[in-house]
C-alpha positions, 0 to 999 in steps of 0.5 A: 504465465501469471505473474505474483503481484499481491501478498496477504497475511492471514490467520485461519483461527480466528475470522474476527482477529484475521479482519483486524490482523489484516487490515493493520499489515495491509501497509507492509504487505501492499508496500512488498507486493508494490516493489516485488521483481518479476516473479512467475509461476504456473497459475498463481497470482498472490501468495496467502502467507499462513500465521499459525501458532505453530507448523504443525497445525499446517497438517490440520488445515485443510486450505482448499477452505481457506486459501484465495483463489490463484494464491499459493498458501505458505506457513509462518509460525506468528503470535498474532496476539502479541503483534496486535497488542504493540502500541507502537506502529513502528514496531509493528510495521518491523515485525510484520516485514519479517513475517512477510519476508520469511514467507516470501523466503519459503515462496521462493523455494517452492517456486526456485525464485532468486532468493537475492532479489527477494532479499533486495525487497526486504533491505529496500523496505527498511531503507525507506523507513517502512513507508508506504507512499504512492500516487493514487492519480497522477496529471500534468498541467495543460502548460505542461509546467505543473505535475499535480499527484493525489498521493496516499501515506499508506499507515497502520490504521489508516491511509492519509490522502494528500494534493502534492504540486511540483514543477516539471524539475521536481521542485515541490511546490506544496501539498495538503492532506485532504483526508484519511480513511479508516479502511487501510484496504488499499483497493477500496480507496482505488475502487472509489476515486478516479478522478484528477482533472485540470480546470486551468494551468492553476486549478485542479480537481480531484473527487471521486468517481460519483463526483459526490466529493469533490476537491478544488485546488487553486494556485499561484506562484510569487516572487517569494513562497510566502506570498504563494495562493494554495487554496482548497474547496470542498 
């Protein structure tokens, strides 16, 4: 049986406003979707969450036009308008959650899901701030002392792409930001880079799959983290 593992918002009024109303959710909707249980249905693969003015143009929508394909449709009265015009990306991040969770509540009903493991997503969520973080690539060293992880901090208007080191212990060594992208679809990042390759114990590439950008890191542990090398080359 397919198994829900993606959640999108979308507004069937306004194509122009759904881009844009997308695209600044996407890092609440992604990080929902990353931490879903096990949620199974007949045929469906995503659920397509509705924001309408109000339930009853849910009568008037004919979602066979709209909905994606394998995506079960729901309906959640939103004021798109006034969620795009925050200025404060913490506000926005607290707002689009609940639309999400409110959807995923009427999902669970049509399904019979256990609400309580929704629920656990939603707390979950706001024990962590509202950050999205996670590893794009991830490689141990050949001396198998090193993790190297290309790390994205997925944000409202952008995903930032970071080179982290640690120890096998955990222990961070350090990390970089090498570069961020506007496109906060996070499958496009994904389409694009794969590439994570150890050249030494101490160095390592990362770039994307055409090798047209390509990302060099050296390093070296001292006696002191001040006296540390950590260099990167583009």
């Amino acid at each position: 049986m397919p198994i829900i593992r993606d959640i999108q918002l979308y507004v069937p009024k306004n194509k122009e406003q759904n881009w844009t109303f997308f695209h600044e959710t996407r890092c609440i909707t992604f990080l929902y979707s990353r931490l879903l249980p096990t949620l199974q249905t007949k045929e469906d693969k995503g659920i397509q969450i509705y924001c309408v003015d109000n339930l009853e143009q849910k009568e008037q929508i004919d979602t066979f036009s709209h909905i994606i394909f394998d995506y079960f449709p729901v309906f959640v009265e939103v004021d798109v308008e006034n969620i795009l015009a925050m200025t404060s990306d913490k506000e926005k991040k607290e707002r689009v959650l609940e639309i999400v969770h409110q959807g995923m509540r009427h999902a669970a009903e049509e399904f019979n899901w256990d609400i309580s493991s929704i629920d656990l997503v939603y707390e979950k969520i706001k024990q962590l701030d509202y950050e999205n973080v996670y590893p794009l690539l991830k490689k141990s060293s050949p001396n198998r002392k090193y993790i190297c992880s290309v790390l994205c901090h997925h944000e409202v208007t952008s995903i930032d792409v970071y080179m982290e080191i640690k120890k096998r212990n955990g222990e961070v060594i350090n990390n970089e930001k090498l570069f961020s992208v506007e496109n906060t679809d996070e499958q496009d990042l994904f389409s694009r880079f794969g590439n994570l390759e150890w050249k030494l114990n101490h160095k390592v590439e990362f770039a994307d799959k055409d090798y047209k950008h390509v990302y060099r890191l050296t390093f070296l542990e001292k006696d002191k983290p001040k006296n540390s090398v950590w260099k990167i080359e583009k």
